[in-house]
Phi, psi and omega in degrees: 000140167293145181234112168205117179272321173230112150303116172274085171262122183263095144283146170265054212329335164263010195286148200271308177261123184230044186279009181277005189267002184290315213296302191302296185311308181298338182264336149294334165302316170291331176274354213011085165242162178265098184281125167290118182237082183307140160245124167229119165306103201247140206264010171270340164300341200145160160289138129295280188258138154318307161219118199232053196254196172320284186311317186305284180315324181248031131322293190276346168301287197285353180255018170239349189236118181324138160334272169002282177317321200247023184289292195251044170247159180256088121324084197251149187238119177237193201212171177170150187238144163138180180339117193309277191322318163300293183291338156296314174315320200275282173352305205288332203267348180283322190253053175001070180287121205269322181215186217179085153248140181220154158309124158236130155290153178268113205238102127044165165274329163293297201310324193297325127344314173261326194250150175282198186222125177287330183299303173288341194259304178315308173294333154314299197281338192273153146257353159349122124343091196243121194274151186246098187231108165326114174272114170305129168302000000 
């Protein structure tokens, strides 16, 4: 049987709709795992956030997820700066994150063609077990 004690979810912090993080919290939940909740400032994008700390990560957490949902969850919110895809990894492999679930968009062909996805540069780089999940449109 699968065992995942610790989940890694890479929020997006500027994403408008963030409903795979419903997804990530029920599926740590069916495991009683402890979900990790990254945010990472890939700094060739930029200043983003104002505050692009800890507190910030679990801000968007309580306004995007029923109250409900978040009674019996083990959460921890970290925050990193630098290249998105690298620092989840490097994050994954320090706190010995058991799965790697991230959000995907649906992007055009064009865009997809020109710009990568952090979500295909994780699945590239890993051998980690990575849950993949649709941002509703």
């Amino acid at each position: 049987m699968l065992d995942y004690k610790n989940i890694l979810y890479a929020i997006d912090l500027d994403a408008e709709k963030i409903f795979s993080v419903i997804g990530a919290l029920e599926f740590a939940q069916r495991f009683q795992s402890r979900l990790h909740v990254l945010y990472v400032n890939d700094l060739m994008a930029g200043y983003r956030h104002a505050t692009d700390r800890e507190d910030t990560v679990a801000l968007r957490i309580k306004e995007t997820v029923p109250e409900s949902l978040l009674e019996n969850s083990n959460i921890i919110y970290a925050s990193a700066k630098g290249n998105t895809a690298e620092e989840i990894l490097k994050y994954a492999l320090e706190q010995q994150i058991d799965l790697i679930i991230v959000g995907h968009k649906h992007r055009g062909k064009v865009y997809a063609s020109m710009f990568d996805s952090t979500d295909v540069n994780i699945l590239d780089e890993t051998l980690l077990p990575v849950l993949v999940i649709p941002e509703k449109q």
